[in-house]
N, C-alpha and C positions, 0 to 999 in steps of 0.2 A: 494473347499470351505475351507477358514482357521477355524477353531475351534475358540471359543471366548475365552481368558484368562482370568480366574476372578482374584479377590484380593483374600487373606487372612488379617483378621485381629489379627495383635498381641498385645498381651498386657504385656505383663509376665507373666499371669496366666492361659490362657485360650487357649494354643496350645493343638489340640489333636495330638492324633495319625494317624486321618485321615488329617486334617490340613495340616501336615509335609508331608504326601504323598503329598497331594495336591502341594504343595512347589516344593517337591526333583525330584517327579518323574512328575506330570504335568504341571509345570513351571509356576506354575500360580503363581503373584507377591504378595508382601506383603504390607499395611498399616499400619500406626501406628496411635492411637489415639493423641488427641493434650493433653489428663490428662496423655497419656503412657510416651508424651514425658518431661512433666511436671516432671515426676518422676525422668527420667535419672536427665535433668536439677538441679533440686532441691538437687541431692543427688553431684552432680558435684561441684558445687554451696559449699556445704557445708565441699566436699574434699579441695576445692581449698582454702578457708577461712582457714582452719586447716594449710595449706600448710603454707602460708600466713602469718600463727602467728609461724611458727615454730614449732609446734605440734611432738611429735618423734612418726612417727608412721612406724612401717615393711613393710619390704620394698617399703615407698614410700620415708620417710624422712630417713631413714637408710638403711645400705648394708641388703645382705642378707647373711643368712649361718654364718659362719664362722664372717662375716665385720656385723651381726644385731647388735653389740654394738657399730657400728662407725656410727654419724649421719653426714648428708651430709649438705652442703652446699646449699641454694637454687641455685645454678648455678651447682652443683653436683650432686644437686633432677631432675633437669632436663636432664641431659645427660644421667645418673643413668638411668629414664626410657626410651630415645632413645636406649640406650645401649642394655635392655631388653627386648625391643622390636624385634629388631636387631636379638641378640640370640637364641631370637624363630622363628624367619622367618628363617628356611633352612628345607629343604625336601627331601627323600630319596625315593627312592624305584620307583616302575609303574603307572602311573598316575592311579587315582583313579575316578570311573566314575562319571560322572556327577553329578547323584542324590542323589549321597552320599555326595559329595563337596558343593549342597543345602542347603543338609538337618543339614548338621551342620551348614552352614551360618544362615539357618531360627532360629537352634536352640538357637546359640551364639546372635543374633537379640532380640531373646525371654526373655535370661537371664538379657540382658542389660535393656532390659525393664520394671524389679523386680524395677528398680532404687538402687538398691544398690550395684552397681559397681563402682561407683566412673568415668569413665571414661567418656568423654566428648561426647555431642550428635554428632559431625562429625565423629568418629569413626563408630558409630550405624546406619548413615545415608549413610555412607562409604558403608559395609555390604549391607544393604539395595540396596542402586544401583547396588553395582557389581550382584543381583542376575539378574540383567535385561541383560547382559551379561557375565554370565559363563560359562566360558571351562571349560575344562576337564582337567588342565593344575595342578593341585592340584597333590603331590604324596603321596602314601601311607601311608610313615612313617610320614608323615608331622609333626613337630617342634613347628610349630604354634599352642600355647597353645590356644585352643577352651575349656578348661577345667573352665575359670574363672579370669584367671590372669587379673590385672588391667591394660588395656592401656590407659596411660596418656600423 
């Protein structure tokens, strides 16, 4: 007899720390409400208008480091963050177990959900599905900034 998977519901505010077991180590999936997704939306919405007028804001409309006083190009704004992206996708080390690889997915899921990431609801919904199929294929040192960085 298969066990029944329930949801989790996230919103940005209201993950516990039973919750995220529930996620990392039960596999049970997550939903989002349609005011969570409002949020992302709304704040996307408002990065991308900024974009849009030219706005000089760190590193989205300019380098980073060293190039934060060089502003980009909207055809530069956009490779700028493919690039960044990029950078952060590489991993090192022994794969990293499952429910660990979860449990940050649910997390990073949860944050985007504040709506004040700037970054676009397919990324969020991205997350969202990989959790209906995740390996264990994640390694340890992983690169991939789950810390907050914007992906645009």
């Amino acid at each position: 007899m298969n066990a029944m998977v329930m949801t989790v519901s996230l919103d940005g505010n209201s993950l516990t720390i039973n919750k995220l077991v529930s996620v990392a180590r039960n596999n049970e999936n997550v939903q989002v409400s349609n005011d969570s997704w409002k949020k992302v939306d709304d704040c996307r919405n408002m990065l991308q208008s900024k974009i849009d007028a030219h706005e000089i804001m760190y590193g989205i409309t300019t380098g980073i480091g060293e190039f934060s006083e060089v502003t980009l190009t909207p055809e530069q704004t956009q490779e700028f963050q493919k690039l960044l992206v990029r950078n952060h996708a590489a991993g090192i080390g022994d794969p990293m177990d499952i429910e660990l690889v979860r449990g940050a997915m649910c997390g990073r899921i949860n944050v985007h959900l504040k709506g004040h990431s700037g970054g676009r609801r397919e990324i969020t919904e991205y997350l969202q599905s990989c959790l209906l199929y995740t390996s264990d294929a994640a390694d340890e040192e992983d690169s991939v900034d789950l810390g907050g960085r914007r992906i645009i």
